[in-house]
Backbone as CSV, one residue per row, in Angstrom:
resi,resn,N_x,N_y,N_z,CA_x,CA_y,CA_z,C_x,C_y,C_z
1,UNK,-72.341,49.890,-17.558,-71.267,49.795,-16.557,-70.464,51.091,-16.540
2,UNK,-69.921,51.459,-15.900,-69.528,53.084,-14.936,-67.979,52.742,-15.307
3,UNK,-67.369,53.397,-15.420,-65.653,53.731,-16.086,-65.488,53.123,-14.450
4,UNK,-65.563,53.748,-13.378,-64.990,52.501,-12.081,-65.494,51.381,-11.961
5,UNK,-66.650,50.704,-12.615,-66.526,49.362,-12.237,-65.917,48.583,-13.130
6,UNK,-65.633,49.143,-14.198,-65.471,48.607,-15.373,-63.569,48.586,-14.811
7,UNK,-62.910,49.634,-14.321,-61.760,49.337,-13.685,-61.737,48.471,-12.404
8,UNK,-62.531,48.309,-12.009,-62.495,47.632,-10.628,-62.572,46.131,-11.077
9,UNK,-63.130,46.129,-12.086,-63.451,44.005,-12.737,-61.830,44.162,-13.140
10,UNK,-61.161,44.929,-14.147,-60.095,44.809,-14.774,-58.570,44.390,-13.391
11,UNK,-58.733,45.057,-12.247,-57.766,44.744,-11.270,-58.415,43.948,-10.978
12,UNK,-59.451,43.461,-10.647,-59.880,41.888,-10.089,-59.478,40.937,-10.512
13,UNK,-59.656,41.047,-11.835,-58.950,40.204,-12.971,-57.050,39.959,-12.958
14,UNK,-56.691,41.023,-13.054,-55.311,41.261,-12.647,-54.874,40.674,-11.497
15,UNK,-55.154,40.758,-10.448,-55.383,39.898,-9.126,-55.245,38.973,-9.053
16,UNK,-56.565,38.497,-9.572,-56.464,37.039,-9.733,-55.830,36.458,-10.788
17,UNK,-55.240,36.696,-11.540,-54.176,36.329,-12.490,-52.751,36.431,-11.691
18,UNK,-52.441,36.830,-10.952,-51.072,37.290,-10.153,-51.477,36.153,-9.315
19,UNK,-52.383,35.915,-8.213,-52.561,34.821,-7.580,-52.510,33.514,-8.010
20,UNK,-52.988,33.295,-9.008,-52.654,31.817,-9.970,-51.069,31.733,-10.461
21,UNK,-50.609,32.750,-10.586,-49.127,32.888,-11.080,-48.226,32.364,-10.007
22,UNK,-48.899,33.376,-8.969,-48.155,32.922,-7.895,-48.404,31.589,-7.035
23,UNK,-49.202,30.795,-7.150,-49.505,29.875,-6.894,-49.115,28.412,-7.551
24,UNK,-48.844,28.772,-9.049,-47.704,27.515,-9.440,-46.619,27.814,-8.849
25,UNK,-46.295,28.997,-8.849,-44.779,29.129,-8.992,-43.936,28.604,-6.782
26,UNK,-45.495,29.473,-6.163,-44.937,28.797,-5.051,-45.076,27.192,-4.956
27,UNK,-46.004,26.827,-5.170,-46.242,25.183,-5.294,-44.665,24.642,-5.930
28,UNK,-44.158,25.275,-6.674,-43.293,24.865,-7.811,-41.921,24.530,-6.811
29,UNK,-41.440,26.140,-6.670,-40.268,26.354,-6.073,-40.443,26.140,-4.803
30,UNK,-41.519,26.134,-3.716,-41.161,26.623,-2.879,-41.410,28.368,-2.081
31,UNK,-41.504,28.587,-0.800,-41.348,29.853,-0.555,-40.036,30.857,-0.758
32,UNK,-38.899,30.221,-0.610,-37.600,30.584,-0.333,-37.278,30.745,-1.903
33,UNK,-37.965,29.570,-3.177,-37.312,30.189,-4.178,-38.260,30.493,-4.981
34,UNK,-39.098,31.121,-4.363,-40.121,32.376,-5.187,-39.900,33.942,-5.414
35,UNK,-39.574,34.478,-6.435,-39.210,36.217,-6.253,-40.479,36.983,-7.461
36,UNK,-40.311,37.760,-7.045,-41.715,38.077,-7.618,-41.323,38.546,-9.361
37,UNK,-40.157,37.663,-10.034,-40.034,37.763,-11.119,-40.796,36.626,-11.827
38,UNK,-40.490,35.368,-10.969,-40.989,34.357,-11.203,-42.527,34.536,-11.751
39,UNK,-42.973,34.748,-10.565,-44.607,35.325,-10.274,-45.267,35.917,-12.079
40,UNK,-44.154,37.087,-12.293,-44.693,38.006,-12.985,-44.535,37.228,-14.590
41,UNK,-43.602,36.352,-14.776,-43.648,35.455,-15.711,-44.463,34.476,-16.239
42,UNK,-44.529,34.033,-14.904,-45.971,32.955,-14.824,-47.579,33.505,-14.890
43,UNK,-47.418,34.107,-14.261,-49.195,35.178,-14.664,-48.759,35.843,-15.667
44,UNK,-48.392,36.088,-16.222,-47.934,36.965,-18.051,-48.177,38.905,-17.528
45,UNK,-47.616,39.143,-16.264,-47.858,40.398,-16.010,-46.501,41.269,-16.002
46,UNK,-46.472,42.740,-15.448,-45.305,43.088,-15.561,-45.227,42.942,-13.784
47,UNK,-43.567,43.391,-13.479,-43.510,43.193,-12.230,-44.025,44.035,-11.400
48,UNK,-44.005,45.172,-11.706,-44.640,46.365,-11.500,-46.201,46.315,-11.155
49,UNK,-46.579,45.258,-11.729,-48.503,45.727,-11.435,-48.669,44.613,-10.537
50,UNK,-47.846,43.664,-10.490,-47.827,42.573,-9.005,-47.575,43.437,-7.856
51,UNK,-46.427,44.815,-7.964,-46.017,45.416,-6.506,-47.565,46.479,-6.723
52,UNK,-48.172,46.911,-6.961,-49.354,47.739,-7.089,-50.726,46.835,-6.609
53,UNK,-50.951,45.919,-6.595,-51.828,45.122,-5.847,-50.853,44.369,-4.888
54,UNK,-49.662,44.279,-4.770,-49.227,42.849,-3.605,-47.433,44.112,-3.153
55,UNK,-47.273,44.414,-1.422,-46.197,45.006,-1.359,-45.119,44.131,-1.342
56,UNK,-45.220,43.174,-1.209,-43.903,42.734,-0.992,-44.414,40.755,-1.248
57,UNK,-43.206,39.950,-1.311,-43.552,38.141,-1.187,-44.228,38.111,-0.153
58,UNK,-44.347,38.577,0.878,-45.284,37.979,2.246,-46.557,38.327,2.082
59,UNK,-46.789,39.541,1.646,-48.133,40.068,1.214,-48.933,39.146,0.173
60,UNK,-47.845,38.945,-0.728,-48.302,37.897,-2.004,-49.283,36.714,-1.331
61,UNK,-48.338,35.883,-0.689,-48.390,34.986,-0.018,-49.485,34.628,0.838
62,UNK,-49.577,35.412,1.826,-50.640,35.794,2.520,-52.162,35.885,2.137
63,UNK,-52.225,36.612,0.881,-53.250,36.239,0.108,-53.459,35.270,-0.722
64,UNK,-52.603,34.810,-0.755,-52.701,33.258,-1.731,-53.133,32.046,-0.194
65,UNK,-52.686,32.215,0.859,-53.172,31.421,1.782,-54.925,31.902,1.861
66,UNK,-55.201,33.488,1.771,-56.241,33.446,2.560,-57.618,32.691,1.305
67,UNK,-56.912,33.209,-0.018,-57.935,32.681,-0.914,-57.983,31.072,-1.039
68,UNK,-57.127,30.556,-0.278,-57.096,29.261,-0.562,-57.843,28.226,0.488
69,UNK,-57.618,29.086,1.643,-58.136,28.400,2.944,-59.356,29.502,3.371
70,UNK,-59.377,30.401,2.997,-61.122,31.000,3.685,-62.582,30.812,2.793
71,UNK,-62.118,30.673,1.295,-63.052,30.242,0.396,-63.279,28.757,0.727
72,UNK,-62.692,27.785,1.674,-63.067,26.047,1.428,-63.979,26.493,3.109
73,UNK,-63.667,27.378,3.650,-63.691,27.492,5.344,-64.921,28.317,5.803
74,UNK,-65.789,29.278,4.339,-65.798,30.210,4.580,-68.174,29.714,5.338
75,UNK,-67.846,27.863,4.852,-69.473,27.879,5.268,-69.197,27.259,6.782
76,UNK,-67.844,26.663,6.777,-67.961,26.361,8.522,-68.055,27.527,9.237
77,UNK,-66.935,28.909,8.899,-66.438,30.193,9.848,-67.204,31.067,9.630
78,UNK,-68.436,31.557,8.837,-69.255,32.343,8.255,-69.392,32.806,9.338
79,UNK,-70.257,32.183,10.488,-70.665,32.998,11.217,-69.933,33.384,12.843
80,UNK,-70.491,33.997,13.524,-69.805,34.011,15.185,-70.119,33.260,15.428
81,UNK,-70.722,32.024,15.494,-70.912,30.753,16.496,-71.454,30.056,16.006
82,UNK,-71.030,28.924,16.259,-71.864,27.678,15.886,-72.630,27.456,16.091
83,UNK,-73.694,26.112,15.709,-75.348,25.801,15.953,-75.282,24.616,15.750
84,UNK,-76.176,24.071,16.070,-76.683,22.260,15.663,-76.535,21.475,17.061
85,UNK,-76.823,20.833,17.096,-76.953,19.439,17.811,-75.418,18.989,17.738
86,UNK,-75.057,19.024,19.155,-73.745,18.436,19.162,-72.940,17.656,18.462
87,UNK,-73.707,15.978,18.220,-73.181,15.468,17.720,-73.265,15.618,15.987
88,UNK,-74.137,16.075,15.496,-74.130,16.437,14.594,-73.514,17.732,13.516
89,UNK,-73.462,18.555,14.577,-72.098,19.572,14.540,-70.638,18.962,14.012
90,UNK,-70.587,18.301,15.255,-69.224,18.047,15.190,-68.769,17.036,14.151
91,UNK,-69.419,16.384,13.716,-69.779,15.397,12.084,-69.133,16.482,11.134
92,UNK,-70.186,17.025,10.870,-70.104,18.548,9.853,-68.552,18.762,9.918
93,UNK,-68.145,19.736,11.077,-67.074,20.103,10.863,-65.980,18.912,10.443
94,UNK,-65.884,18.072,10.821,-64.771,16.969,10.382,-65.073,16.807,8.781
95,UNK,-66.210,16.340,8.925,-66.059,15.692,7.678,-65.724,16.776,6.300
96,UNK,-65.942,18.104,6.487,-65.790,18.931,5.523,-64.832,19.365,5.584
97,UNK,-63.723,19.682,7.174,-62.552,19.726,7.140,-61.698,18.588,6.474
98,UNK,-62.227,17.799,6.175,-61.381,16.380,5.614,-62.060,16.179,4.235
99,UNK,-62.680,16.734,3.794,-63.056,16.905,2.282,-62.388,17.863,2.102
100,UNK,-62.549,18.811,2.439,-61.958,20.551,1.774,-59.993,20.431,1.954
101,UNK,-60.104,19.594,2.709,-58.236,19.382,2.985,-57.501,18.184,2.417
102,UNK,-57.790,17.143,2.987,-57.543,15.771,2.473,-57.878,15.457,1.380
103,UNK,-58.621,15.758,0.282,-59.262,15.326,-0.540,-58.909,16.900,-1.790
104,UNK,-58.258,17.986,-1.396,-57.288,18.815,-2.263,-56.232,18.721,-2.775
105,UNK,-55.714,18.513,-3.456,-54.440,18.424,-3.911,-54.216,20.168,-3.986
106,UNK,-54.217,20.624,-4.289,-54.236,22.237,-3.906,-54.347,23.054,-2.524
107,UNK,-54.902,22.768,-1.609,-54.270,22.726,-0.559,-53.344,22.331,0.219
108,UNK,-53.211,20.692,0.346,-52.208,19.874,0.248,-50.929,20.494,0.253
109,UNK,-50.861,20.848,-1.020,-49.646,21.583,-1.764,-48.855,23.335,-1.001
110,UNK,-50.083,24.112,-0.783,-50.073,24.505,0.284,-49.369,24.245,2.006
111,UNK,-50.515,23.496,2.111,-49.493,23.046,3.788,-48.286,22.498,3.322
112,UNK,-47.969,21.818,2.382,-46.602,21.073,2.686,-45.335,21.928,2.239
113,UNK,-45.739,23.232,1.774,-45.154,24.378,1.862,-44.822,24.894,3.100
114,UNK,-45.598,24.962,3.849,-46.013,25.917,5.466,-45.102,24.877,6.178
115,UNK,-45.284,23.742,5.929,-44.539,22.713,7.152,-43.144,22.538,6.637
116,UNK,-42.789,22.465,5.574,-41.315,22.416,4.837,-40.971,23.997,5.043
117,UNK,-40.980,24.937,5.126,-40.405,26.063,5.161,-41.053,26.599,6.884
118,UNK,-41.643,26.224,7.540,-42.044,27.303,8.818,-40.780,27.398,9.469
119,UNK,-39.698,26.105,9.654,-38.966,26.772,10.890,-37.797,27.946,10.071
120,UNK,-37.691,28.507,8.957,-37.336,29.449,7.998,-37.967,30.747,8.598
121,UNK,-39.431,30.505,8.141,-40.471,31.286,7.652,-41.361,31.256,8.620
122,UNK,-41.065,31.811,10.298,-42.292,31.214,11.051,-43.589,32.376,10.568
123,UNK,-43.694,33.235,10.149,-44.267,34.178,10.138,-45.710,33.525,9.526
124,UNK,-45.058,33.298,8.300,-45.665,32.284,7.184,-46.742,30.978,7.833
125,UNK,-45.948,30.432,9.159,-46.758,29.263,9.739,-47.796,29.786,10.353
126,UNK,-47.219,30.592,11.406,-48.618,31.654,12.079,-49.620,32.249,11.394
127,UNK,-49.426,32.436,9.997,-50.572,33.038,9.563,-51.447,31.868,9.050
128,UNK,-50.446,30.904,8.871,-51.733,30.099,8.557,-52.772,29.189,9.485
129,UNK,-51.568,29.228,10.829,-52.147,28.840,12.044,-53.930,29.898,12.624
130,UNK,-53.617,31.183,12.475,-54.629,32.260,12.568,-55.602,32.080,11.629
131,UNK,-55.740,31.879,10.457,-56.586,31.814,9.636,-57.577,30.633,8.985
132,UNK,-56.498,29.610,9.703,-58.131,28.506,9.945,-57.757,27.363,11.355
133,UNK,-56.491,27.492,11.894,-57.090,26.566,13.078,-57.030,27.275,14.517
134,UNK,-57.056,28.393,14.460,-57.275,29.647,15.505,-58.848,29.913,15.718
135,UNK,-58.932,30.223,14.419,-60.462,30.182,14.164,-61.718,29.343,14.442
136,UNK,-61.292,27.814,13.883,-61.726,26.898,14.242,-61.721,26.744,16.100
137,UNK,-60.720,26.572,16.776,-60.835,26.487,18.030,-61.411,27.752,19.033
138,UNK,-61.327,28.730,18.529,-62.462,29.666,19.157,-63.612,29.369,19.375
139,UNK,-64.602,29.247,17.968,-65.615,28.865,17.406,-65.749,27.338,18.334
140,UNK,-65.416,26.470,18.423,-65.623,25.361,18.967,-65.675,25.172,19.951
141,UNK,-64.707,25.930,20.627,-64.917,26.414,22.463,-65.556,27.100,22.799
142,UNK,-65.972,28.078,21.925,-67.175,28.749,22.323,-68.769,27.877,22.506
143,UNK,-68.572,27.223,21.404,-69.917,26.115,21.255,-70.177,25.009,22.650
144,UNK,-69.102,24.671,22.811,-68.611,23.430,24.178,-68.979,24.385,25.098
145,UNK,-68.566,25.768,25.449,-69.117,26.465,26.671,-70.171,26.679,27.006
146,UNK,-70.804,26.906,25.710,-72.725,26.702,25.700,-73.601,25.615,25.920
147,UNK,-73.100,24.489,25.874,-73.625,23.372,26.427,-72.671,22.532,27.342
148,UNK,-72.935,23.040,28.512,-72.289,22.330,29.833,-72.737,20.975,29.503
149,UNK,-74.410,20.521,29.368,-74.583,19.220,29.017,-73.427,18.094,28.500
150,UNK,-72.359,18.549,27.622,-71.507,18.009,27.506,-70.267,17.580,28.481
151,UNK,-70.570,18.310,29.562,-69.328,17.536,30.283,-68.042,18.228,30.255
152,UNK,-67.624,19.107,29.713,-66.385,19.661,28.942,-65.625,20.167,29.973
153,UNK,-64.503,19.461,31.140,-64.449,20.365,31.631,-63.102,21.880,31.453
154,UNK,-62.366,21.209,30.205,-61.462,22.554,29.175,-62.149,22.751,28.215
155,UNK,-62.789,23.557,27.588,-63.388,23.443,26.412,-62.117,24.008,25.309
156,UNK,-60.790,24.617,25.419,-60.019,25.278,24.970,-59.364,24.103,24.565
157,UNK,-59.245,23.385,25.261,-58.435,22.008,25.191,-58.976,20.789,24.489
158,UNK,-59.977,21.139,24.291,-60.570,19.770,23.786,-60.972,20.132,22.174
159,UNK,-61.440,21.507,22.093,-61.500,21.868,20.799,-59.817,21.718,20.190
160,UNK,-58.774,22.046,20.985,-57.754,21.613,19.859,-57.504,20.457,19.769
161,UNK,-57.705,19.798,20.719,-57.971,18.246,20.466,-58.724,17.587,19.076
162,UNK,-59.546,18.248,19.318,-60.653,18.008,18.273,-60.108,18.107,16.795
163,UNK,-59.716,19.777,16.382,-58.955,19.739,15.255,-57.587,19.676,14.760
164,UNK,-56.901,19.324,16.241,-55.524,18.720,16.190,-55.423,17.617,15.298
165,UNK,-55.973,17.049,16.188,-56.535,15.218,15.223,-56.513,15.245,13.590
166,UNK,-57.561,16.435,13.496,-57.813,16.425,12.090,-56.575,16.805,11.040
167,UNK,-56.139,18.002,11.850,-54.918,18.367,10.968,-53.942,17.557,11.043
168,UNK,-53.579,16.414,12.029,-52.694,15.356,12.033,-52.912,14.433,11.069
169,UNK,-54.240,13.844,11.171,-54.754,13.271,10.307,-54.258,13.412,8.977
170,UNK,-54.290,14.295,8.332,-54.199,15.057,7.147,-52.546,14.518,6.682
171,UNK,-51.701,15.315,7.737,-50.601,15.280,7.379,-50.225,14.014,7.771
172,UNK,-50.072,13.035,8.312,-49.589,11.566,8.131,-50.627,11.231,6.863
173,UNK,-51.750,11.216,7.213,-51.899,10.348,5.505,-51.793,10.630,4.607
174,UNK,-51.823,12.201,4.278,-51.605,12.160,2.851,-50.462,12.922,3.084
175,UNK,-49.433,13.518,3.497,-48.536,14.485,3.083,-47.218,13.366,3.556
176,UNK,-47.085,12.510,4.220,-45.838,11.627,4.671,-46.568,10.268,4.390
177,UNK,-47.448,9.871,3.435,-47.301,8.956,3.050,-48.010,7.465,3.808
178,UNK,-48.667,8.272,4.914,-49.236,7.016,6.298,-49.923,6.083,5.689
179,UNK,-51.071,6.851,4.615,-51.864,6.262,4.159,-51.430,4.950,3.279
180,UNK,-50.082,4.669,2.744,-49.315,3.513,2.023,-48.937,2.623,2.724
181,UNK,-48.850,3.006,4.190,-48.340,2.242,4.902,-49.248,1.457,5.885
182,UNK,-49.637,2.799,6.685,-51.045,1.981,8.016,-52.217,2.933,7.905
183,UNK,-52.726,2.778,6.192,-54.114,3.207,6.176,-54.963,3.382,7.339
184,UNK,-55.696,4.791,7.750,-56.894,4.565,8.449,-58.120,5.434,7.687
185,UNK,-59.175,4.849,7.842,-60.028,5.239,7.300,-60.869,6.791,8.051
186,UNK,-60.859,7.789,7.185,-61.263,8.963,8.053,-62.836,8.801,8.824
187,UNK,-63.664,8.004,8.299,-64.905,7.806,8.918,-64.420,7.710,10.724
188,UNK,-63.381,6.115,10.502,-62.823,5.744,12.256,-62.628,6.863,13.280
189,UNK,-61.850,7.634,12.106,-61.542,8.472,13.106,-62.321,9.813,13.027
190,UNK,-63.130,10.021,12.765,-64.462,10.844,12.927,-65.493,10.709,13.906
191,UNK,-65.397,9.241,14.045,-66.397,8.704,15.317,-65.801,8.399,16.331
192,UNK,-64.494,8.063,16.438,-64.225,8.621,17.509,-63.584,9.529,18.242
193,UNK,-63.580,10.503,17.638,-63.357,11.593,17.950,-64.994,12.348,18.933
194,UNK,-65.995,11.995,17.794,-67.101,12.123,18.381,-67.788,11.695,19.323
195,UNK,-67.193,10.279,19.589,-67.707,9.126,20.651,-67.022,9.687,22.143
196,UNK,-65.668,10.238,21.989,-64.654,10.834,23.311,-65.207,12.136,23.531
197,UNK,-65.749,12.982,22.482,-66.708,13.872,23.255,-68.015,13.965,23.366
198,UNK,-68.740,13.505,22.859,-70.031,13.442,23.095,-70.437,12.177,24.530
199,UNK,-69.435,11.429,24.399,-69.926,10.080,25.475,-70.459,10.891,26.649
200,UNK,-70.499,11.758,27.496,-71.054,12.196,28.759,-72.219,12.682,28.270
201,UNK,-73.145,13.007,27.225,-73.985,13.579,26.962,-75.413,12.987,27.614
């Protein structure tokens, strides 16, 4: 191993030690009472080598969203466009959006950060809006435009439809508690979600 890769594993390492730091500590406090002393306590670093990989809390942050949501995202969004058989597509994406989300407690923890602090912190909401349900509805409207067979006649509109649902989903049942109250089972609402767009097929 080469004196630079051998430094390049050592800041990787560093990195990702600052990201776990920072990741109790936002889970913990909050965005508003996170300072990057906290951070540097909790990952056992100095403060100094957090501002040398991360400029500032938003930067921090930002990468703690993207490692959190593009690594669960990264076999739906991999590519420019989608493929499969409609209805079977659209299976896929739900159901792994509702494994990789609903079924995290680490993400979870995440959004209910983004939704408790956005009207603060809109900056913070938008990025997380861009980085997986921006994405997602591109990708999905793009797919709906390729097969007229479907009937679609917004495809812009129906893809947020599509993962509106899901991200609603999410947050009434598990983040406010729906699920204690008027359980629904995510299968229900997987099929029909699928049944309202696929029915013209």
């Amino acid at each position: 191993m080469t004196l630079t890769e051998s430094l390049s594993l050592t800041s990787n390492h560093k990195q990702d030690k600052i990201l776990q730091g920072a990741m109790q500590v936002f889970f913990r406090d909050g965005y508003a009472g996170t300072s990057m002393d906290r951070v540097a306590i909790e990952a056992g670093v100095s403060k100094q080598t957090i501002y040398s990989h991360f400029h500032d809390k938003e930067s921090l942050f930002k990468a703690l969203i993207e490692q959190i949501t593009i690594a669960r995202f990264h076999t739906l969004f991999e590519s420019e466009e989608l493929r499969g058989e409609p209805e079977q597509l659209l299976r896929q994406l739900a159901e792994v959006y509702l494994l990789k989300v609903g079924e995290d407690r680490e993400y979870l923890s995440l959004l209910k950060i983004i939704i408790a602090e956005s009207s603060r912190f809109p900056e913070m909401a938008k990025l997380y809006y861009q980085t997986v349900i921006q994405r997602g509805r591109y990708l999905l409207s793009q797919y709906f435009d390729s097969h007229p067979e479907l009937g679609i006649k917004d495809s812009e509109a129906t893809a947020h439809i599509f993962f509106g649902s899901l991200v609603s989903f999410v947050v009434v049942q598990e983040i406010i508690h729906g699920k204690e109250i008027m359980p629904l089972p995510s299968q229900n609402l997987v099929d029909s979600l699928i049944h309202l767009i696929h029915r013209n097929k």
